[in-house]
TIVOFI-40294 format. One line per 5 residues: number of its first residue (from 1); for each residue x, y, z of N, C-alpha, C, O. Coordinates in Angstrom, 3 decimals. Layout:
<pts>
NUM = X,Y,Z,X,Y,Z,X,Y,Z,X,Y,Z  ...
</pts>
This chain:
<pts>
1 = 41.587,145.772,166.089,41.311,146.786,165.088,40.401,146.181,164.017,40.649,145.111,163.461  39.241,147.004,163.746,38.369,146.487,163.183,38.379,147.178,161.592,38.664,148.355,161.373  38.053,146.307,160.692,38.615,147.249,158.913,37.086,147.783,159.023,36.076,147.480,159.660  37.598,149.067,157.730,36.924,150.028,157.513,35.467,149.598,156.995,35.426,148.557,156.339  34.165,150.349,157.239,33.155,149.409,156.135,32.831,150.153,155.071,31.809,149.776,154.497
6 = 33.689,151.635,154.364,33.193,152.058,152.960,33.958,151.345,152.169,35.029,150.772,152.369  33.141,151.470,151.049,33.642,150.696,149.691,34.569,151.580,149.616,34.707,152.673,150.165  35.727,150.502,148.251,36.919,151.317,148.387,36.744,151.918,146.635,36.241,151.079,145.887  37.046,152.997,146.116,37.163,153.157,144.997,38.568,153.104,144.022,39.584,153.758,144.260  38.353,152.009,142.666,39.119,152.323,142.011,39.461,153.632,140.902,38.554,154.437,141.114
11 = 40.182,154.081,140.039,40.093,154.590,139.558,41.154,153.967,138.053,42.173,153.310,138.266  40.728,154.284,136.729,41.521,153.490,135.487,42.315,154.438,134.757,42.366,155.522,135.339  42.937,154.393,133.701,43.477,155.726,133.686,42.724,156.160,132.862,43.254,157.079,132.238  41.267,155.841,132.406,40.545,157.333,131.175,39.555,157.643,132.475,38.348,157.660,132.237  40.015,157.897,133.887,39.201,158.272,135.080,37.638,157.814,134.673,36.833,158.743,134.597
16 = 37.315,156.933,134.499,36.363,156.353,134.842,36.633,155.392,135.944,37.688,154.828,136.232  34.522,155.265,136.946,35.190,154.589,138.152,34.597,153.165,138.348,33.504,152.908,137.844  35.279,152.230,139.063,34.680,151.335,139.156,34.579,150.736,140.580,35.363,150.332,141.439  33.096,150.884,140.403,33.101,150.393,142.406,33.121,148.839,142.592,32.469,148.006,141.961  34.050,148.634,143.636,33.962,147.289,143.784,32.804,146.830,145.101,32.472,147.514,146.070
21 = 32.400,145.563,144.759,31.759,144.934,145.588,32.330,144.873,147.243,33.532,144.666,147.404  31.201,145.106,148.776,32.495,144.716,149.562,32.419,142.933,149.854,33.416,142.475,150.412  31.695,142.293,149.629,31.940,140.979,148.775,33.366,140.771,148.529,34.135,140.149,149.261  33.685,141.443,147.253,35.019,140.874,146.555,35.805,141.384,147.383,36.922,141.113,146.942  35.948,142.112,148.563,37.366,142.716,149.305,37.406,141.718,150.670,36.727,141.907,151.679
26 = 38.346,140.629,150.464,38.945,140.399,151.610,40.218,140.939,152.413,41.337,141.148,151.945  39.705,141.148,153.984,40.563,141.435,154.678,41.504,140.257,155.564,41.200,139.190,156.099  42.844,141.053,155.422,43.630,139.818,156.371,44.357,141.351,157.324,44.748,142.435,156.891  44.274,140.668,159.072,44.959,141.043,159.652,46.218,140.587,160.363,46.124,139.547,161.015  47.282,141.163,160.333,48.482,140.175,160.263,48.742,140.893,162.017,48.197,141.728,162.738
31 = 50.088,139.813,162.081,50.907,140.630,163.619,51.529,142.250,163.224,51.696,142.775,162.123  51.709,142.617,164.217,52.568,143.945,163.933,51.262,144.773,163.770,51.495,145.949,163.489  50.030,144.474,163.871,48.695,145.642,163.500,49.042,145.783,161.901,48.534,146.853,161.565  49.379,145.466,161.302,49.869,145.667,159.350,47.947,145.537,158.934,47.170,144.892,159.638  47.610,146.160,157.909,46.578,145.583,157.403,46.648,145.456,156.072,47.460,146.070,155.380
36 = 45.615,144.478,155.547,45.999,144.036,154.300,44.778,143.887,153.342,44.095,142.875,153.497  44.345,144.964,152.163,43.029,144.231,151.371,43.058,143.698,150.013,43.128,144.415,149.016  42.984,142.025,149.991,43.314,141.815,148.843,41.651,141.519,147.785,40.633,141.005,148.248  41.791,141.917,146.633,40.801,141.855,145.526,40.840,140.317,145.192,41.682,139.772,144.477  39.621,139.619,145.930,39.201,138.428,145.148,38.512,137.789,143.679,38.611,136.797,142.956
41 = 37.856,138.900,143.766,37.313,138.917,142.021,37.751,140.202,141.525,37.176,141.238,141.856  39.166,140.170,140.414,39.485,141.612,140.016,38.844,141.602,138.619,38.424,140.745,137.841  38.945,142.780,138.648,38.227,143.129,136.619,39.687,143.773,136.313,40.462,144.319,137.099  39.814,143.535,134.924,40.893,144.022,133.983,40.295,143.952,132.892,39.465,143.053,132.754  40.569,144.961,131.721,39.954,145.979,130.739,41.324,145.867,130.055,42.282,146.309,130.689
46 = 41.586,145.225,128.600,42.211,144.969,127.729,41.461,145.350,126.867,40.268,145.070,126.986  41.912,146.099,125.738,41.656,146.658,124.601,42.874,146.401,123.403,44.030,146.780,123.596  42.466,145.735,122.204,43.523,145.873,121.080,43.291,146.169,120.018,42.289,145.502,119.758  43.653,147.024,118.751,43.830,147.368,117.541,44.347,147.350,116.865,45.042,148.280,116.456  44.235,146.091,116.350,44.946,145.343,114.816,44.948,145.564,113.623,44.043,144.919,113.093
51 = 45.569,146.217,112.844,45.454,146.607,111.432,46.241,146.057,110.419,47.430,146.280,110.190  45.555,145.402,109.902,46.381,144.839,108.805,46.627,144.699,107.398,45.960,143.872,106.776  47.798,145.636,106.600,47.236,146.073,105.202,48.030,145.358,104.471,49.245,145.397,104.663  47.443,144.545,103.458,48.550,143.764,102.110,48.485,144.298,101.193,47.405,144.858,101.007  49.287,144.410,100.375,49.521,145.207,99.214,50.902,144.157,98.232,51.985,143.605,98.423
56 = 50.004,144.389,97.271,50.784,142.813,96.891,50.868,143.626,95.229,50.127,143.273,94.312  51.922,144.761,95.088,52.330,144.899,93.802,52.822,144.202,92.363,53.101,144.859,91.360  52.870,142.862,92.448,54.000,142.060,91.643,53.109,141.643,90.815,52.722,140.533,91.182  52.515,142.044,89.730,51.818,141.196,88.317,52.467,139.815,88.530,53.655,139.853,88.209  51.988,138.377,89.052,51.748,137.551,88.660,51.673,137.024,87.584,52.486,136.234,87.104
61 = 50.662,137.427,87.096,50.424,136.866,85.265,51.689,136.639,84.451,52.547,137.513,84.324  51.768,135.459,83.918,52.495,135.205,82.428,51.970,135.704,81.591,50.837,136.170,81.716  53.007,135.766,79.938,52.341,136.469,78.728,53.285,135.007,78.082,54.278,134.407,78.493  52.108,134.798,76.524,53.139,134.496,75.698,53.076,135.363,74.474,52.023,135.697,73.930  53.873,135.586,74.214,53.964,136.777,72.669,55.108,135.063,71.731,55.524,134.003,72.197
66 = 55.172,135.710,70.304,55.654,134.877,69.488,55.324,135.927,68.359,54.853,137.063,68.294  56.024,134.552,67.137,55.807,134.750,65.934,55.282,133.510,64.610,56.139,132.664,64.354  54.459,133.453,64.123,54.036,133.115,63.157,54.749,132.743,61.421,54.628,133.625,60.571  55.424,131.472,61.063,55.956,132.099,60.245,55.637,130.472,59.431,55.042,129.599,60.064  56.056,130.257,58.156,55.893,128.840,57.401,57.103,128.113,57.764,58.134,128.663,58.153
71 = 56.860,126.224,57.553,58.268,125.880,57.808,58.880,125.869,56.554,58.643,125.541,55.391  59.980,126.479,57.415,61.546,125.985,56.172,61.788,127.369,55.327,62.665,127.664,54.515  60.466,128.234,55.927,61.221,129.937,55.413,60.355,131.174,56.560,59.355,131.242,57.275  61.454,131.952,56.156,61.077,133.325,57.135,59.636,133.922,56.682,59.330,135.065,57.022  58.758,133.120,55.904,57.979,134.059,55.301,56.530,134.105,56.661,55.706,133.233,56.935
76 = 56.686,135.199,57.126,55.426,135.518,58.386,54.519,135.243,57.922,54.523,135.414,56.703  53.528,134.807,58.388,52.184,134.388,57.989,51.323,135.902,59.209,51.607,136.411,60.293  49.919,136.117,57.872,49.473,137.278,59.023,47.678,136.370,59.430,47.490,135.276,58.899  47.083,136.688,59.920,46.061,136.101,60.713,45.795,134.497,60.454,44.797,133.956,59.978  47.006,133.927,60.922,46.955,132.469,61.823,45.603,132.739,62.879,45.207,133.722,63.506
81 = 45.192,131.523,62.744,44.351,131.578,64.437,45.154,130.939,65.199,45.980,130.182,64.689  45.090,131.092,66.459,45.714,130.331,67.241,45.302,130.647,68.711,45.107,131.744,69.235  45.211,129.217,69.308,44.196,128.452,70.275,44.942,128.125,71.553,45.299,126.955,71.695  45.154,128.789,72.269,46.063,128.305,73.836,44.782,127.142,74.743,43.575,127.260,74.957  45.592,126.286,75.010,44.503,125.409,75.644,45.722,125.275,76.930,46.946,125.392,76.868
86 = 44.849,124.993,78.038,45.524,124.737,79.715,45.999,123.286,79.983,45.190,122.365,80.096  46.932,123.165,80.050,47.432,121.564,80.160,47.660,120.939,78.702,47.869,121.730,77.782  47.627,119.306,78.391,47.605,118.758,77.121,47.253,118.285,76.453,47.712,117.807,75.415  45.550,118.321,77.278,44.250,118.067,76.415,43.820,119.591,75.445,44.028,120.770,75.731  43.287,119.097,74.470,42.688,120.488,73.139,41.341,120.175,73.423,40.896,119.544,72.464
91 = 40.479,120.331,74.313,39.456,120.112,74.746,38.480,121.446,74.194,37.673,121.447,73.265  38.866,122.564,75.119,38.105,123.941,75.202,39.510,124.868,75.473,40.351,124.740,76.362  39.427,125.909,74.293,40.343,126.794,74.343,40.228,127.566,75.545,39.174,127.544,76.181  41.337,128.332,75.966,41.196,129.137,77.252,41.398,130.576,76.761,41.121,131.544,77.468  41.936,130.682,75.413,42.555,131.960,74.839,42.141,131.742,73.633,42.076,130.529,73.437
96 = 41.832,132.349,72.740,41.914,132.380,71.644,42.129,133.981,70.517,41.175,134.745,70.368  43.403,134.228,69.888,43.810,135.380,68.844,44.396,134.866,67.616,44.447,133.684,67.276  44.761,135.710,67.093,45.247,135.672,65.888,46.873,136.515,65.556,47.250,137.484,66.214  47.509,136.019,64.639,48.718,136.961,64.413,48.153,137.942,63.199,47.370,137.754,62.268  48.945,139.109,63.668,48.919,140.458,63.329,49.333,140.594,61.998,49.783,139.557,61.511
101 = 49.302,141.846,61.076,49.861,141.404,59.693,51.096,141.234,59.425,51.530,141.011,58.295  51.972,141.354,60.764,53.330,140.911,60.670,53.831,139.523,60.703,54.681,138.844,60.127  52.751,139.367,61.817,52.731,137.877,61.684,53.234,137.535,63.477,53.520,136.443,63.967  53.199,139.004,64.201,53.268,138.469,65.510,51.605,138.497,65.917,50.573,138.948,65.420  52.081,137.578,67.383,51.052,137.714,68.451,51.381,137.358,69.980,52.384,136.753,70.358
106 = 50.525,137.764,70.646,51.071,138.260,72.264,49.038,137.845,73.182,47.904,138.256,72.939  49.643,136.858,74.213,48.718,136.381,74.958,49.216,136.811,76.337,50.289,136.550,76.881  48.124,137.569,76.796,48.929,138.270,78.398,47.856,137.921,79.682,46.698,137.604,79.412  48.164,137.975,80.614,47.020,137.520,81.535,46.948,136.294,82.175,46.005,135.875,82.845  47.973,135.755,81.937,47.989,133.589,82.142,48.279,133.562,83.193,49.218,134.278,83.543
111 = 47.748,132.906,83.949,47.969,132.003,85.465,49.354,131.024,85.146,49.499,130.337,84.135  50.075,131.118,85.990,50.838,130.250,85.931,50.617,129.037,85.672,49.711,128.662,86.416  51.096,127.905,84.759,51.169,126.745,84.258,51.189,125.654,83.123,51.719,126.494,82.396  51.128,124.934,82.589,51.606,124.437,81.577,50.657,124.523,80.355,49.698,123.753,80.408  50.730,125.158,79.485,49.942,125.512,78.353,49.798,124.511,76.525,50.900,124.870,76.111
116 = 49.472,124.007,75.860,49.251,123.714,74.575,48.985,125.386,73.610,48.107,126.207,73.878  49.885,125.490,72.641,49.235,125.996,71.903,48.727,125.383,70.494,49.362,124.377,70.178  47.898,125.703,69.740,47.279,125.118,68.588,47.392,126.178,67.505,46.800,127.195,67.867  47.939,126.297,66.311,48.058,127.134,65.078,47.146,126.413,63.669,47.520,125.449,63.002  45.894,127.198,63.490,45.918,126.686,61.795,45.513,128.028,60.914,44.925,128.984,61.420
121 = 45.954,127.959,59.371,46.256,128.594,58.916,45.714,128.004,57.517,46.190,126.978,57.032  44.285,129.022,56.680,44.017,128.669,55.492,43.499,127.541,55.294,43.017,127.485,54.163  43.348,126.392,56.017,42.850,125.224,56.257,44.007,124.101,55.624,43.592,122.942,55.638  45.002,124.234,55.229,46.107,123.634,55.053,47.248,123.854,55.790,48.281,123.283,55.440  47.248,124.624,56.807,48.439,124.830,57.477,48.345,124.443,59.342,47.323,124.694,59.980
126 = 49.121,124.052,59.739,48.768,123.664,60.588,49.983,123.011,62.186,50.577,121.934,62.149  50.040,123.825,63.170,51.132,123.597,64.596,50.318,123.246,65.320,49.121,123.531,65.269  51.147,122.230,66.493,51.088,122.260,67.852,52.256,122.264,68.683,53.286,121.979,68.073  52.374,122.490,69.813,53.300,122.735,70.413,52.952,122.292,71.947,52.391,123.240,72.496  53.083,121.266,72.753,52.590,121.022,73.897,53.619,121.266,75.071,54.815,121.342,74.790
131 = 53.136,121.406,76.545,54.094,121.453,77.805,54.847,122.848,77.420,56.075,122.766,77.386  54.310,124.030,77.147,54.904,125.282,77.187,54.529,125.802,78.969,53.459,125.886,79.573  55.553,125.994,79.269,55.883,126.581,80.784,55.613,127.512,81.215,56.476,128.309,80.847  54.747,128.109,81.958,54.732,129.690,82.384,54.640,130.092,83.661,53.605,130.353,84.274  55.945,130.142,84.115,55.876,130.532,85.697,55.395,132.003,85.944,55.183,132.853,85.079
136 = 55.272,132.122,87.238,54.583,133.817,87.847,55.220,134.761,87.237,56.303,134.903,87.804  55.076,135.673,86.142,55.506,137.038,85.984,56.190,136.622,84.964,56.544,137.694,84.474  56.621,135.804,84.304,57.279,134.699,82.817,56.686,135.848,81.685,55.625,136.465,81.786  57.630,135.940,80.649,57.438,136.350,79.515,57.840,135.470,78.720,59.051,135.392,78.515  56.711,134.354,77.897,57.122,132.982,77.169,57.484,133.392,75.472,56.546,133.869,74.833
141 = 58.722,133.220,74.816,58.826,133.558,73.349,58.840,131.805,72.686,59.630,130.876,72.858  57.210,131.977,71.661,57.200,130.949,70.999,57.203,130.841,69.375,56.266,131.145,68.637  57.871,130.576,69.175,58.276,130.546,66.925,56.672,129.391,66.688,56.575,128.226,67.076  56.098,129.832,66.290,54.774,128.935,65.634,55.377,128.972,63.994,55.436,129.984,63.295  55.717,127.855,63.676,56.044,126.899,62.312,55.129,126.332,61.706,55.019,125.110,61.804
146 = 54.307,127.030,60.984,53.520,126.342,60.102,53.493,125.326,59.639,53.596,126.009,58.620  53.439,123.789,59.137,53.274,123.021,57.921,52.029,122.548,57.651,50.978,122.442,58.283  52.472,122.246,56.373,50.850,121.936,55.375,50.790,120.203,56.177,51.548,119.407,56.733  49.582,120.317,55.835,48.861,118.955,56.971,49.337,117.832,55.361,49.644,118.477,54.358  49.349,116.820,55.290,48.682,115.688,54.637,48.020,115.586,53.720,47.586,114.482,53.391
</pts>
């Protein structure tokens, strides 16, 4: 028994067709008359669609808010300057405001990490405060204490 000589057609499931080579179709004939055609070079058609959405709600940012006041009394001081520097060099400020006429103030927006702040006041008054902490999403409360310099 001799095999067939038309090409054989596949079919995929969006019925498109794909003719195979008769090249790629080997035949084996076994006992019992059985016949057998196996695909030596097969094609396979993988398709994937990956979507991937982050959404990352959580404000990060630290704030420091505080208050402004003289040492050794409650009396608020109102537009202190005051100088946030990154780490515990006073090199180049990274922030720079002032307290309000109450005598607060509030720094929002900070990357997490270890901050200096710097206070002067009138040109005789005068804080520092180094290694202030601000982890992810931290709300830092700092008392700025005035004293007269020297």
């Amino acid at each position: 028994m001799e095999p067939q000589k038309e090409q054989p057609k596949v079919r995929t499931g969006e019925d498109r067709s794909i003719r195979l080579d008769k090249e790629s179709i080997q035949y084996n004939n076994q006992d019992m008359d059985q016949h057998q055609r196996v695909d030596v070079n097969p094609s396979q058609l993988n398709t994937q669609n990956l979507n991937i959405f982050i959404r990352n709600n959580n404000d990060l940012s630290g704030r420091i808010t505080g208050v402004t006041c003289l040492e050794g009394s409650t009396e608020r001081v109102a537009n202190a300057e005051i100088l946030l520097y990154f780490g515990s060099e006073c090199k180049s400020p990274v922030h720079k405001t002032s307290s309000d006429a109450n005598g607060n103030f509030r720094i929002e927006d900070l990357p997490p990490g270890f901050y200096t702040i710097c206070s002067k006041y009138d040109g005789e008054y005068w804080y520092r405060s180094c290694h202030i902490k601000v982890l992810p999403g931290q709300k830092v409360f700092e008392s700025i204490r005035l004293r007269k310099s020297c």
